[in-house]
N, CA, C and O atoms as CSV, one atom per row, in Angstrom:
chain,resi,resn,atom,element,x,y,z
A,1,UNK,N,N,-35.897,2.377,-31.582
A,1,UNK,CA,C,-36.502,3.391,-30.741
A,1,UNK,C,C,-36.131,4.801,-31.218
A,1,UNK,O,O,-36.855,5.797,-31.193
A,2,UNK,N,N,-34.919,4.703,-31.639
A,2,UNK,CA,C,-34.850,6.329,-32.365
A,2,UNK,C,C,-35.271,6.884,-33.541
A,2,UNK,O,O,-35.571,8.043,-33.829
A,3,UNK,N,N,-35.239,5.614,-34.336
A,3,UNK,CA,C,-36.058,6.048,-35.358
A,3,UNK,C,C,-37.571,6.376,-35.056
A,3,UNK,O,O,-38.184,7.164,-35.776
A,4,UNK,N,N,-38.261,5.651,-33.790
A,4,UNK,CA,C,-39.222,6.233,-34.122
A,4,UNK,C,C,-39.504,7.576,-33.260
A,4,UNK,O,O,-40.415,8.319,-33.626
A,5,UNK,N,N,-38.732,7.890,-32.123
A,5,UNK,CA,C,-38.504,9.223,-31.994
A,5,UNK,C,C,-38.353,10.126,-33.069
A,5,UNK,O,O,-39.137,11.060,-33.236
A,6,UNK,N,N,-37.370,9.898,-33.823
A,6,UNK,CA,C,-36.751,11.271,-34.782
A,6,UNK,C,C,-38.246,11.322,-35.798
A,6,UNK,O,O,-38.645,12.473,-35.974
A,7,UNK,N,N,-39.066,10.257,-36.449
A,7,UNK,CA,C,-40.236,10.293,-37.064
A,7,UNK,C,C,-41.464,11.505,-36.404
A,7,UNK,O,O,-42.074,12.499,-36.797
A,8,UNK,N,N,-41.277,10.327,-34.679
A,8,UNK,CA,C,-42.536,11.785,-34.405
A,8,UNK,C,C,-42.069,12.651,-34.019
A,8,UNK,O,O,-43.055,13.327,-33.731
A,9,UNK,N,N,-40.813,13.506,-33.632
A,9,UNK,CA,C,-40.429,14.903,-33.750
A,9,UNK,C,C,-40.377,15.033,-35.140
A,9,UNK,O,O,-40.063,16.216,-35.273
A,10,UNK,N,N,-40.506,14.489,-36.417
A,10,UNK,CA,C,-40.117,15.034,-37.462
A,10,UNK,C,C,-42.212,15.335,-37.677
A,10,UNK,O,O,-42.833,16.337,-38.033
A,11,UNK,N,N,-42.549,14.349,-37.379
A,11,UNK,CA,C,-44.272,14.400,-37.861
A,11,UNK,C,C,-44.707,15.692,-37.227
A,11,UNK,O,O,-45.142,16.657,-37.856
A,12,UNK,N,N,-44.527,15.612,-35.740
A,12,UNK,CA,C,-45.287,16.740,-35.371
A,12,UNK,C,C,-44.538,18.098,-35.978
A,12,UNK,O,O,-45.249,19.032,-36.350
A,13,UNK,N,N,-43.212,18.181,-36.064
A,13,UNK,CA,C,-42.638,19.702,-36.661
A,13,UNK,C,C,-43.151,20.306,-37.876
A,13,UNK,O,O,-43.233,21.524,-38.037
A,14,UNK,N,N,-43.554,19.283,-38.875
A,14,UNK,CA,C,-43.816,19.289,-39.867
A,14,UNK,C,C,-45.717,19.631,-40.109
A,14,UNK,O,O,-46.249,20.455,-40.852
A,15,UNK,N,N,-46.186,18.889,-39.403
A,15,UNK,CA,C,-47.696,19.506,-39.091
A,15,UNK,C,C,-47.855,20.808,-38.365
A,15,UNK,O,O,-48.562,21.762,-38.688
A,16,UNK,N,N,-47.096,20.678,-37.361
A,16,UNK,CA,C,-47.385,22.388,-36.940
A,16,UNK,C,C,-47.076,23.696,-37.594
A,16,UNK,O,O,-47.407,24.866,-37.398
A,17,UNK,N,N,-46.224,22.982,-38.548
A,17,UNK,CA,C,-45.672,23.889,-39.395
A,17,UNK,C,C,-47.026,24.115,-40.362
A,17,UNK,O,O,-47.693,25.146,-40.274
A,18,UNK,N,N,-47.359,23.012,-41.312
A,18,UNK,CA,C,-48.273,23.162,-41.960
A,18,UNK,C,C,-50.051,23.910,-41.084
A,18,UNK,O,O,-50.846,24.712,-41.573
A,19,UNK,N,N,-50.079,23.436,-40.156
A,19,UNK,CA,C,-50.783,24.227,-39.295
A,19,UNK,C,C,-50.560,26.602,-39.302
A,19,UNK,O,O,-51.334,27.539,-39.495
A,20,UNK,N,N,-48.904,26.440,-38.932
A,20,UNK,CA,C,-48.764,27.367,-39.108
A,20,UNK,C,C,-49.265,28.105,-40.053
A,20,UNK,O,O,-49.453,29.301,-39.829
A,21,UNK,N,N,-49.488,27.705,-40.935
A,21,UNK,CA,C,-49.362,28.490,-42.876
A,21,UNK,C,C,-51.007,28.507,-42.987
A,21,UNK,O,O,-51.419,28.862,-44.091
A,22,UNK,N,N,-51.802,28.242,-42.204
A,22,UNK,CA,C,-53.505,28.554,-42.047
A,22,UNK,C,C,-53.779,30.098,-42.294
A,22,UNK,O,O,-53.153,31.079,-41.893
A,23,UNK,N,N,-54.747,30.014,-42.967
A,23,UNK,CA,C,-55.068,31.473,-42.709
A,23,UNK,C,C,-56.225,32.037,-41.715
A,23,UNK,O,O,-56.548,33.222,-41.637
A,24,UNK,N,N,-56.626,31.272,-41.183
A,24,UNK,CA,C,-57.396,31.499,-39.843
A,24,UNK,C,C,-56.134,30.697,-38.719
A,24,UNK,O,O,-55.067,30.116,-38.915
A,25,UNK,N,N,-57.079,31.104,-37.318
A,25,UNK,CA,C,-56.012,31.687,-36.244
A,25,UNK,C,C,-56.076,30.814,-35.307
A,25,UNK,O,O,-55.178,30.635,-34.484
A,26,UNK,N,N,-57.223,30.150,-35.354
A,26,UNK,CA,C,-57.210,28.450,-34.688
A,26,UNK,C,C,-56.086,27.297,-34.581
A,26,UNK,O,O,-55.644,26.658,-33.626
A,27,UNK,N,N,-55.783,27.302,-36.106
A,27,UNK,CA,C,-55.068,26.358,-36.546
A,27,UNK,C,C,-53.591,26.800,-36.516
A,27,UNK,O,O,-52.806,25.852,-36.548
A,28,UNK,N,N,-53.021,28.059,-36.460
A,28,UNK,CA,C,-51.785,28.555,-36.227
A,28,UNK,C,C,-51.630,28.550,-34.454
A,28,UNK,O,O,-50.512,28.759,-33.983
A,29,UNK,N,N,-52.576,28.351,-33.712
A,29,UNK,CA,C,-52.539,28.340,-32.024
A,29,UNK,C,C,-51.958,26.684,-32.138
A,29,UNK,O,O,-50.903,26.294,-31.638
A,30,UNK,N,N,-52.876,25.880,-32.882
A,30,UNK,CA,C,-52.920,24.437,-32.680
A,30,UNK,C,C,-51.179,24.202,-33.265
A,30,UNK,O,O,-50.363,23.630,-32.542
A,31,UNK,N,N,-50.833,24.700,-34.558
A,31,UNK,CA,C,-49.584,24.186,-34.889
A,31,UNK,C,C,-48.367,24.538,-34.037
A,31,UNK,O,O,-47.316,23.902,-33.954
A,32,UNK,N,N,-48.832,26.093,-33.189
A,32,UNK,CA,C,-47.497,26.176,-32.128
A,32,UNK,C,C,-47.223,25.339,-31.536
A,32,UNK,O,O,-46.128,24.782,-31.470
A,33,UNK,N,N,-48.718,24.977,-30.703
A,33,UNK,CA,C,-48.652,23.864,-29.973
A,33,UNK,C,C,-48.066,22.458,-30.280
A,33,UNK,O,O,-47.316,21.896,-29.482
A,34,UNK,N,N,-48.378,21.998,-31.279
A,34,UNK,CA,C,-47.369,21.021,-31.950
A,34,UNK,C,C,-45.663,21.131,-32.178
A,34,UNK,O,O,-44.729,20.344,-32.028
A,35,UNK,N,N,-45.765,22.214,-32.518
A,35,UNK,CA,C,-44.365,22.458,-32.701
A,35,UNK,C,C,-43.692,22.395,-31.281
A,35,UNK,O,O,-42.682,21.692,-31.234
A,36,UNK,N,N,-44.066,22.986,-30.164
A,36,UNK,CA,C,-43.666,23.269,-29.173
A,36,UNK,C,C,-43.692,21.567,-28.387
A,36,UNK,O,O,-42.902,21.114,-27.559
A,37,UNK,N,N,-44.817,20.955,-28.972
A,37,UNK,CA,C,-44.611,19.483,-28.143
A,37,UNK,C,C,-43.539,18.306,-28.963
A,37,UNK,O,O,-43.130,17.229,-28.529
A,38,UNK,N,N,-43.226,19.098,-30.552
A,38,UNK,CA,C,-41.946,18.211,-31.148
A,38,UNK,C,C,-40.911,18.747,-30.681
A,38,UNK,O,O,-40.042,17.890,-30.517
A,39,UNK,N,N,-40.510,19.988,-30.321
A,39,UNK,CA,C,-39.151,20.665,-29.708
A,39,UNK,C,C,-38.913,19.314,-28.347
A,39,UNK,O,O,-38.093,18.451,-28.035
A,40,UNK,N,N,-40.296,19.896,-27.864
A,40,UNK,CA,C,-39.845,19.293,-26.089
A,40,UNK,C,C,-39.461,17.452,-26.360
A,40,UNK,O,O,-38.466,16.968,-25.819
A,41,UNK,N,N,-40.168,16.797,-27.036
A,41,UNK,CA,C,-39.680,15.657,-27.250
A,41,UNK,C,C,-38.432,15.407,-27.626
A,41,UNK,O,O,-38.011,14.343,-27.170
A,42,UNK,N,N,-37.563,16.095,-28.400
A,42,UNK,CA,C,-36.252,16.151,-29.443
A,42,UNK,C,C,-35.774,16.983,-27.818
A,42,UNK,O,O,-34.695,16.594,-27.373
A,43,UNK,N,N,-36.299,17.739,-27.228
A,43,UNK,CA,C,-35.057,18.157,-25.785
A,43,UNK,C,C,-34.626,16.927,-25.012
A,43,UNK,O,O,-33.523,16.703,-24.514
A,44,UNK,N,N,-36.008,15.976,-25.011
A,44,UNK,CA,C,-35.518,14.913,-23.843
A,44,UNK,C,C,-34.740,13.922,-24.093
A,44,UNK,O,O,-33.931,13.446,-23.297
A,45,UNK,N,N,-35.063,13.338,-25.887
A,45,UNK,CA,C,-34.175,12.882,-26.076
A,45,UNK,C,C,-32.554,12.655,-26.446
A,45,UNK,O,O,-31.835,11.697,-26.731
A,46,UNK,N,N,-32.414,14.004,-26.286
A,46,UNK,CA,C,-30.875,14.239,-26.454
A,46,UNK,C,C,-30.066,14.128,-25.251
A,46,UNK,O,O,-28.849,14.027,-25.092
A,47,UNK,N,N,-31.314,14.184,-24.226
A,47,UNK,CA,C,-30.252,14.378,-22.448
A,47,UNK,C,C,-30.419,12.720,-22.219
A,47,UNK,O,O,-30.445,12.397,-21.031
A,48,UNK,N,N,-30.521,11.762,-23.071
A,48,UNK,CA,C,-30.508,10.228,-22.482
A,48,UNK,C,C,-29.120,9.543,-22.581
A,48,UNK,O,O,-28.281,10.019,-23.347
A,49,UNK,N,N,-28.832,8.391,-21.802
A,49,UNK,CA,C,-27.420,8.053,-22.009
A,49,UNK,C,C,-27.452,6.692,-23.323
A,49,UNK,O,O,-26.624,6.285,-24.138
A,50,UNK,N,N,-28.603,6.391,-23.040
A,50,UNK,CA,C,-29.140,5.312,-24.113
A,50,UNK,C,C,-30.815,5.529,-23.819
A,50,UNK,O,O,-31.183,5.608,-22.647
A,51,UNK,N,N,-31.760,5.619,-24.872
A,51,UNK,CA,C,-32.974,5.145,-24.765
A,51,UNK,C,C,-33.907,3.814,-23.980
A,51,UNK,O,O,-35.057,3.988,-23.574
A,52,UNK,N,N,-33.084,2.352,-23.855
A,52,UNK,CA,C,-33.041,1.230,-22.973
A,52,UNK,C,C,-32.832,1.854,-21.634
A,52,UNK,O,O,-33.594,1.507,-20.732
A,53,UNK,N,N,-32.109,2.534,-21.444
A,53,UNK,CA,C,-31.481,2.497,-19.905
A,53,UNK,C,C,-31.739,3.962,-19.102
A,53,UNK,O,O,-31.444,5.080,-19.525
A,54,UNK,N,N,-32.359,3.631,-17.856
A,54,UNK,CA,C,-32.691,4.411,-17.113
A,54,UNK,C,C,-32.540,6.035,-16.414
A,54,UNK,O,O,-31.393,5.985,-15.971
A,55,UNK,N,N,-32.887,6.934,-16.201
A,55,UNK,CA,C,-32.225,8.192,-16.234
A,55,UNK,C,C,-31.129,8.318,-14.919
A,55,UNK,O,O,-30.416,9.321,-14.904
A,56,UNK,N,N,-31.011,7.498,-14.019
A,56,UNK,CA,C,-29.860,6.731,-13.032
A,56,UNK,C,C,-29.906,5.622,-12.941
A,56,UNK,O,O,-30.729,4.783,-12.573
A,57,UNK,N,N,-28.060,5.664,-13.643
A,57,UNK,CA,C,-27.476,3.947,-13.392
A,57,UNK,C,C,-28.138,3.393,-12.484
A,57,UNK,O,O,-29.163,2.711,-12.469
A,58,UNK,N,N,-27.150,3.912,-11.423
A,58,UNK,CA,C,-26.607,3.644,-10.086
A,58,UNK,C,C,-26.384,4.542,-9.076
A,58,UNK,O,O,-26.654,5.715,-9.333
A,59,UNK,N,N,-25.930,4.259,-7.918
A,59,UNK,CA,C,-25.496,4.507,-6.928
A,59,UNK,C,C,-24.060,5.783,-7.451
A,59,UNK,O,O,-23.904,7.001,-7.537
A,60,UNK,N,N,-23.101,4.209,-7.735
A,60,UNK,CA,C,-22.039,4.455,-8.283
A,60,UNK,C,C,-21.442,4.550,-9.654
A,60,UNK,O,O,-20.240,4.713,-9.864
A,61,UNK,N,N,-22.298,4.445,-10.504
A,61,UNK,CA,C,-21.947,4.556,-11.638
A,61,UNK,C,C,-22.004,6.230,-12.183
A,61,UNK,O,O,-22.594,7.191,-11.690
A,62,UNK,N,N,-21.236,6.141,-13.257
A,62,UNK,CA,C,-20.792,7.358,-13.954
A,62,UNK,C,C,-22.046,7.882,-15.094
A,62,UNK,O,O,-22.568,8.982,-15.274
A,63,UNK,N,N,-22.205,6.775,-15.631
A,63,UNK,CA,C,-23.203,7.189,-16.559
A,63,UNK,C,C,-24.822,7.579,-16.157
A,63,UNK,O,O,-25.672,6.947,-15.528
A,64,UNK,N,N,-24.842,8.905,-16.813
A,64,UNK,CA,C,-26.232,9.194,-15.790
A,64,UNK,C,C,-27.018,10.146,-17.560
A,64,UNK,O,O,-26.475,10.429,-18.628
A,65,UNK,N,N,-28.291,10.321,-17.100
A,65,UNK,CA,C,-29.148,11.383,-17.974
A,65,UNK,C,C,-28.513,12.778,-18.469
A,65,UNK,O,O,-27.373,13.087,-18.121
A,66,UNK,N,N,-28.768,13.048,-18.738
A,66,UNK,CA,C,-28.448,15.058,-18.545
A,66,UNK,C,C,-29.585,16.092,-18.030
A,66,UNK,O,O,-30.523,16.664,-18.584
A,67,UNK,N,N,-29.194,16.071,-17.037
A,67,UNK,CA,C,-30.668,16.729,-16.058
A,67,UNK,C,C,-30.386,18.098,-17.074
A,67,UNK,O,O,-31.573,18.337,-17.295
A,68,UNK,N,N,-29.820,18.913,-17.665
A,68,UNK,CA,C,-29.822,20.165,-18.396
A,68,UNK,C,C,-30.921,19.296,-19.702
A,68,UNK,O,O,-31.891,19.590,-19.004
A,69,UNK,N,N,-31.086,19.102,-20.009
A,69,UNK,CA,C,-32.089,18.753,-21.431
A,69,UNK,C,C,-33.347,18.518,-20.049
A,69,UNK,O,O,-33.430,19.660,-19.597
A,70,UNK,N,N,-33.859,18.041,-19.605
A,70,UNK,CA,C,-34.763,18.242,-18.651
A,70,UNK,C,C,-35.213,19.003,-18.182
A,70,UNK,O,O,-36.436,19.034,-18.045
A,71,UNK,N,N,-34.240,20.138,-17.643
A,71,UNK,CA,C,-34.638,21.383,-16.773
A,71,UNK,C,C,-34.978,22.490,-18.030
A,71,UNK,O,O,-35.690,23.467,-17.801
A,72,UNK,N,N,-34.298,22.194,-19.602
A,72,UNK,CA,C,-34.912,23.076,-20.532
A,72,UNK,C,C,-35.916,22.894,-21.175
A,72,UNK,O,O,-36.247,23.670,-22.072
A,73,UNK,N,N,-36.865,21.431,-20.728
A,73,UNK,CA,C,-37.942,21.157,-21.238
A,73,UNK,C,C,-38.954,21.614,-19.590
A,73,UNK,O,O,-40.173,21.773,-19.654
A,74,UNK,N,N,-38.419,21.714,-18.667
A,74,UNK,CA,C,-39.515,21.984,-18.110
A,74,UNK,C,C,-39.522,23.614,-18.279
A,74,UNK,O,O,-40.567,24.205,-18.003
A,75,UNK,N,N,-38.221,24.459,-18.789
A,75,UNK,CA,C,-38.729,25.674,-18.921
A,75,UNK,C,C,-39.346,25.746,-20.330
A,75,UNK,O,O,-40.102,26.712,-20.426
A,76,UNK,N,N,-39.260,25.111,-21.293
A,76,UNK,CA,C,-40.194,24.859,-22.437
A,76,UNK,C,C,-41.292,25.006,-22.168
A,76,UNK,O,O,-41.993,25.874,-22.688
A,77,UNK,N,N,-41.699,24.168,-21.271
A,77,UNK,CA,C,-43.150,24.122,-21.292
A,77,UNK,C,C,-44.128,24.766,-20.853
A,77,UNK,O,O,-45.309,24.526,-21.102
A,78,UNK,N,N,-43.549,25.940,-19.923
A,78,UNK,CA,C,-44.068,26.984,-19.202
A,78,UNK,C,C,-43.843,27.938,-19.945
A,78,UNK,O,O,-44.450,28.929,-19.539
A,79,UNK,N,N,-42.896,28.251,-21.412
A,79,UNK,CA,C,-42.997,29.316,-21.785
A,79,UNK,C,C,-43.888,29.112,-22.887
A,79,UNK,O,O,-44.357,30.049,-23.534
A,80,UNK,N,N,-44.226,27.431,-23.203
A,80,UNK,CA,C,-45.102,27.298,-24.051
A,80,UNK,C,C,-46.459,27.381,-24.006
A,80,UNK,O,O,-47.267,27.623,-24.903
A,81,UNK,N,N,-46.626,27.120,-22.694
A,81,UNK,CA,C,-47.992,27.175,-21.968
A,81,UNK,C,C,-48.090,28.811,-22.124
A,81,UNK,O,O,-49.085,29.091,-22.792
A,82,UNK,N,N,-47.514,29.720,-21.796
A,82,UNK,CA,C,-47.794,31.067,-21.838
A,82,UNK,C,C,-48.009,31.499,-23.247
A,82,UNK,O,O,-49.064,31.979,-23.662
A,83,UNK,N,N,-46.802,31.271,-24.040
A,83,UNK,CA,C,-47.227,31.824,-25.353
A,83,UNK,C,C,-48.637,31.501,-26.136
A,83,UNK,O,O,-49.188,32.148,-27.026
A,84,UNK,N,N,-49.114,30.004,-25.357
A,84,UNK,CA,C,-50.374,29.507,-26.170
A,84,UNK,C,C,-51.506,30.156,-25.085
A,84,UNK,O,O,-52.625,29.766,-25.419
A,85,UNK,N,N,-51.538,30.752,-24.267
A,85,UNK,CA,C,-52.534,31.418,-23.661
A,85,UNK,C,C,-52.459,32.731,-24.271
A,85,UNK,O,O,-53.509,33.358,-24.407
A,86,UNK,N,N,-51.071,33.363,-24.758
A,86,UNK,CA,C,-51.378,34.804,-24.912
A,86,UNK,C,C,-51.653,34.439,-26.490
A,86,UNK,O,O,-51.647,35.534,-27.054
A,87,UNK,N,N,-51.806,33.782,-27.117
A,87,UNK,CA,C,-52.043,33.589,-28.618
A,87,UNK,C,C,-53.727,33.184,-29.189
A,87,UNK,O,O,-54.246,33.303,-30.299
A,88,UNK,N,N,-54.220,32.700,-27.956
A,88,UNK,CA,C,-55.542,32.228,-28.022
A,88,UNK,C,C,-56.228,34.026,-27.150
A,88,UNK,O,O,-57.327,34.500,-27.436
A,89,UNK,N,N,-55.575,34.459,-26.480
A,89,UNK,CA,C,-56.227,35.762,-26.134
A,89,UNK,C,C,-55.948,36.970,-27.612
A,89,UNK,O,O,-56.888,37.592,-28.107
A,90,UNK,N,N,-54.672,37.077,-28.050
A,90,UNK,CA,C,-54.514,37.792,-28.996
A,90,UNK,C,C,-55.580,37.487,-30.363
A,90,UNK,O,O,-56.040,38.356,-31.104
A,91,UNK,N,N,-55.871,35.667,-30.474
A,91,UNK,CA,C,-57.137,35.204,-31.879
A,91,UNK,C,C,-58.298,36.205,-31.158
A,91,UNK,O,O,-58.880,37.187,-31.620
A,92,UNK,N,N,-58.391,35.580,-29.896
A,92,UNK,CA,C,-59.776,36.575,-29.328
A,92,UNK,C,C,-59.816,37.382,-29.800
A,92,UNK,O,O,-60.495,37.425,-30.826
A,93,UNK,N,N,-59.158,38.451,-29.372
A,93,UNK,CA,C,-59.319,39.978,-29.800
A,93,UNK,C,C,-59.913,39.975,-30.975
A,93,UNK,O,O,-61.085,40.206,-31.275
A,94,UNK,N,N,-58.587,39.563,-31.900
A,94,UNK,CA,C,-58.591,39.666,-33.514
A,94,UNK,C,C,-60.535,39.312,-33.459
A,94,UNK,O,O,-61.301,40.276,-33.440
A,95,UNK,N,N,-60.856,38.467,-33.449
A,95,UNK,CA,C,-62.387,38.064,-33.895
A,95,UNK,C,C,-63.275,39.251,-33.023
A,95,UNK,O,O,-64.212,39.696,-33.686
A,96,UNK,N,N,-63.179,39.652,-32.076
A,96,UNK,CA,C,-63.844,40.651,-31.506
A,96,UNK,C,C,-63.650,41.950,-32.079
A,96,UNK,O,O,-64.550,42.760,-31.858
A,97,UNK,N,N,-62.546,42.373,-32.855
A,97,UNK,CA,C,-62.045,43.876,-33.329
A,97,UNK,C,C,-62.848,43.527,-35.101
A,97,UNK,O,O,-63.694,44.287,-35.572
A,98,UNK,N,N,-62.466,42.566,-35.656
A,98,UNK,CA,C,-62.874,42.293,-37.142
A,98,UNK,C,C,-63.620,41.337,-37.037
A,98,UNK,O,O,-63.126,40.437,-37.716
A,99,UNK,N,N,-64.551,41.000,-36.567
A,99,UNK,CA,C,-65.340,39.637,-36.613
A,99,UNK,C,C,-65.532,38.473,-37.215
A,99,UNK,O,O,-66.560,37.867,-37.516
A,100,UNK,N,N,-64.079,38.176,-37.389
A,100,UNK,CA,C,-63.487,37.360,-38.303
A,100,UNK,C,C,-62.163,36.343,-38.041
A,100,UNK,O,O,-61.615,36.918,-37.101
A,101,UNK,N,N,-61.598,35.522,-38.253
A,101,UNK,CA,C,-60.904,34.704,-37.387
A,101,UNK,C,C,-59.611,34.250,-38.416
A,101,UNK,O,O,-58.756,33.413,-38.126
A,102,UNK,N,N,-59.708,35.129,-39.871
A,102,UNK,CA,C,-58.938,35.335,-40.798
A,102,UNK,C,C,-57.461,36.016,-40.244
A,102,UNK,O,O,-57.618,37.057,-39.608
A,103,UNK,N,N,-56.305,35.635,-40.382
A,103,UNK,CA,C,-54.931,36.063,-39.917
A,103,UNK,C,C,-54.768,37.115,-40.803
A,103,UNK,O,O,-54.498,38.275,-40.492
A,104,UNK,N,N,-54.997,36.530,-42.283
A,104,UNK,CA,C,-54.241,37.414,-43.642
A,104,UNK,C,C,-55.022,38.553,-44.187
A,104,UNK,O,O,-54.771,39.091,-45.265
A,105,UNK,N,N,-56.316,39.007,-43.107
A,105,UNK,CA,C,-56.740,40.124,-43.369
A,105,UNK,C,C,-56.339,41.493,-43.178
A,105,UNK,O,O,-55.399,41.496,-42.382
A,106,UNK,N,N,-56.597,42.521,-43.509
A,106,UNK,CA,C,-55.935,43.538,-42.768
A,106,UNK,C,C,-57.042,43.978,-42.052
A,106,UNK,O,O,-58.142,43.566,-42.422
A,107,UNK,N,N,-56.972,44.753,-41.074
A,107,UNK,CA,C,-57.931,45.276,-40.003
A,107,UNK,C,C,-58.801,46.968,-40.520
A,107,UNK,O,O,-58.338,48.108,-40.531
A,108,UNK,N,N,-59.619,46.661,-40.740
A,108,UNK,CA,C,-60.193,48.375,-40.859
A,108,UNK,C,C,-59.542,49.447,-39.776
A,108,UNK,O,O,-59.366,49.315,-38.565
A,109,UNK,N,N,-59.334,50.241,-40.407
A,109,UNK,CA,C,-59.377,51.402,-39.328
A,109,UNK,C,C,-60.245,52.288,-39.008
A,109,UNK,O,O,-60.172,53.297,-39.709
A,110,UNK,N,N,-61.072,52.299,-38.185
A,110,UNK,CA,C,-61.706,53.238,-37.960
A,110,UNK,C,C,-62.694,53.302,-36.589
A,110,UNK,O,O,-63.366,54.307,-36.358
């Protein structure tokens, strides 16, 4: 089971990355997003006590989850959700100011 965790946090980091390196502005929105959904996966699995076993023992037992890897994936995901709204408004612009959807251009001035 961890191996195939550490695979798809390694797959998706690695595509969003390659996503990143686009030179249009689509595909750098899409790779944050990836990246941001391999982070949050690699958060949850570090707060487990074992992958088999449940996020509470027991009643009485000692061994429990780590609600902190949890509570930083749910703020993950709200800051990810924001950054990918203000990143798909910022492509907007860009195509409305240069009519073009190219990152590695420079912008006319005038």
């Amino acid at each position: 089971m961890e191996m195939l965790i550490a695979l798809s946090v390694g797959t998706l980091l690695g595509v969003g990355t390659f996503l990143l390196l686009r030179p249009h502005s689509f595909p750098v929105v899409q790779g944050f997003i990836l990246i941001s959904h391999g982070i949050n996966i690699l958060l949850v699995a570090m707060g487990r006590v074992s992958p088999s076993s449940p996020p509470i023992l027991g009643v009485g037992s000692a061994e429990r989850a780590d609600p902190l890897a949890q509570a930083l994936v749910l703020t993950a995901i709200v800051i990810s959700f924001g950054m990918t709204a203000f990143l798909l408004v910022l492509s907007y612009r860009r195509y409305q100011r240069a009519r073009t959807e190219r990152v590695d251009l420079e912008l006319s001035r005038g």
